[in-house]
N, C-alpha and C positions, 0 to 999 in steps of 0.2 A: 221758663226763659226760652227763647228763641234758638236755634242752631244757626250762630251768627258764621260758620264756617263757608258756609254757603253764598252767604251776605259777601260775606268777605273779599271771596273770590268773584264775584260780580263785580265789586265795584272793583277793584284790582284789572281785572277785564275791562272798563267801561275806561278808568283813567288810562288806559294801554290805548285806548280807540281816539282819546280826546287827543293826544300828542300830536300823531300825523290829522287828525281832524282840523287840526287849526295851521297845521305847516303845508299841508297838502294842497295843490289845487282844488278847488271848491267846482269851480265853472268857468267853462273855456267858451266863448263865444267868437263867434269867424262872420265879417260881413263884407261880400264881393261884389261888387254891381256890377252886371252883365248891361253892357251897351252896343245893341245891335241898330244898325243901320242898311242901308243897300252895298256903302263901300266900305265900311270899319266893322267890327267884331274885336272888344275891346273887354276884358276882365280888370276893374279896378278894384286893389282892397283898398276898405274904409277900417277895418276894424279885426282885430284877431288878437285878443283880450285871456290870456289866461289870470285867474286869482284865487287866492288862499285868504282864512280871514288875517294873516297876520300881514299878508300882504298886501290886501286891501288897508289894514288898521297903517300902515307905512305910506301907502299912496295917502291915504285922506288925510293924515300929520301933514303931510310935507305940501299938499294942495292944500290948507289950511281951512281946510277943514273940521278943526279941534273937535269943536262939543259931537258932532257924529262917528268922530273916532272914539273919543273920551267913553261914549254910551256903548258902541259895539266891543270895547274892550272889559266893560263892566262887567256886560251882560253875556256876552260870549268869550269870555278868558275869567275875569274874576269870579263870577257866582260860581259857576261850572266847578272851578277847583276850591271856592269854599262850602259848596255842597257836595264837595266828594272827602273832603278833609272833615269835614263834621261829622259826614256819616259816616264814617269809618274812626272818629272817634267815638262817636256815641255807642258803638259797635262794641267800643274796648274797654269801655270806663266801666267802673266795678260799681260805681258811688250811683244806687237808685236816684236821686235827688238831683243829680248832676247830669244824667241820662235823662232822665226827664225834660229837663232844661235844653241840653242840647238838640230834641227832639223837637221839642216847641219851636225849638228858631230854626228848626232843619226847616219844619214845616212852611214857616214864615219865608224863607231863605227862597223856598219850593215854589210860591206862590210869584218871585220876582223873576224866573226862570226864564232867559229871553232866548237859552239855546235851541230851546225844540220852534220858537219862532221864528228864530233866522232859520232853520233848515226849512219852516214851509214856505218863506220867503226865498230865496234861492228854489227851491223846486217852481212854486209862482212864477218867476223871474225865466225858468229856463222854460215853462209851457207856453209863456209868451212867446220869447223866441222862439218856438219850435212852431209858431204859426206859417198859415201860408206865405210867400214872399211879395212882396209888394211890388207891384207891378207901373210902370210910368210909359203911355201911348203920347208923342208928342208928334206935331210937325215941324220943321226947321227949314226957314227959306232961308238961304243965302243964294241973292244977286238973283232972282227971282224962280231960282230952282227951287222944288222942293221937295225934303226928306223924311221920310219917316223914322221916326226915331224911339224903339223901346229899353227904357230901361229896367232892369229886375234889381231887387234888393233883398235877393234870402238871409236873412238872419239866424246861424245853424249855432243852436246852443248844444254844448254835453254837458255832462255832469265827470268831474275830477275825481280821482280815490279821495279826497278831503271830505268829497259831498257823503259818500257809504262813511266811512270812518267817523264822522264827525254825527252822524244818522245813527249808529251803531253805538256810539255814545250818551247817547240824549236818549235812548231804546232801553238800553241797559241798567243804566245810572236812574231814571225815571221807575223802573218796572222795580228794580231792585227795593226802593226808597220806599215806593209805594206800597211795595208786599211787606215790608218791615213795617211802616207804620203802621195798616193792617193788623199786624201779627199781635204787634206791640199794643194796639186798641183792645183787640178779643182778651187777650191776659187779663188787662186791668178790669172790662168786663167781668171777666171769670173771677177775679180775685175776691172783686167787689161783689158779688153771684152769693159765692162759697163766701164770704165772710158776716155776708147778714144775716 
């Protein structure tokens, strides 16, 4: 058998990471267009956006947006703490046959796992934005004067303590899950080895 002590304390660690992961700012984005002219020099913001996934899952409720909240609450709240609740039962249960069981559907549970793809999604999301700024060269006559006019539109994304925390979760919870089941393979291996 395993030294599930180990086990243990990771996943303990991983669901300690998941709490601020989901309450924390995820990704802050700022967008300011710079508008220069011969007589104006103008900063307008467009946009300066902080969110958490819970806070996102509240914005897209309430803009009615249901089924895309409904999915990211599934997938990023619900698996997440039933594959940390499994596995830390499966960890404890004495009942071979019952362990088993729970292992098969950890595995299953594993396979619907949408946490580690919303964090490449948000990292995506912020490499976009972290591109060069968009740049707008126009001329503007008024009354047959005319002006040149450019505008900029940097879109400056970070990343939130939600985005590490929630990264550190999906690291953990994943690495741990995966070396148990590992572990738990080679045994039955060995058992099955040494028993024929």
């Amino acid at each position: 058998m395993q030294d599930k002590t180990l086990h243990t304390i990771i996943a303990i660690i991983a669901i300690c990471c998941f709490v601020p992961g989901i309450l924390q700012p995820m990704l802050h984005l700022d967008m300011t267009a710079n508008i220069e002219t011969q007589i104006l020099d103008k900063n307008l913001k467009i946009m300066d956006t902080t969110h958490s996934i819970m806070g996102t899952l509240k914005e897209l409720w309430q803009h009615q947006a249901i089924f895309a909240a409904i999915l990211i609450f599934l997938f990023s709240i619900v698996n997440p703490i039933v594959k940390s609740v499994l596995f830390l039962t499966c960890l404890f249960t004495s009942d071979k046959k019952l362990h088993d069981r729970y292992l098969a559907f950890l595995g299953f549970v594993s396979k619907w796992s949408f946490a580690d793809v919303l964090t490449v999604a948000i990292l995506i999301a912020y490499l976009t934005a972290a591109r060069n700024p968009e740049s707008i060269n126009e001329v503007i006559s008024v009354m047959g004067l005319k002006f040149p006019i450019e505008i900029t539109l940097p879109l400056v994304a970070s990343f939130g303590a939600g985005f590490y925390w929630f990264t550190a979760f999906c690291l953990l919870s994943n690495a741990s899950i995966s070396i148990y089941m590992l572990g738990n393979k080679l045994q039955t291996v060995r058992s099955e080895t040494n028993g024929s």
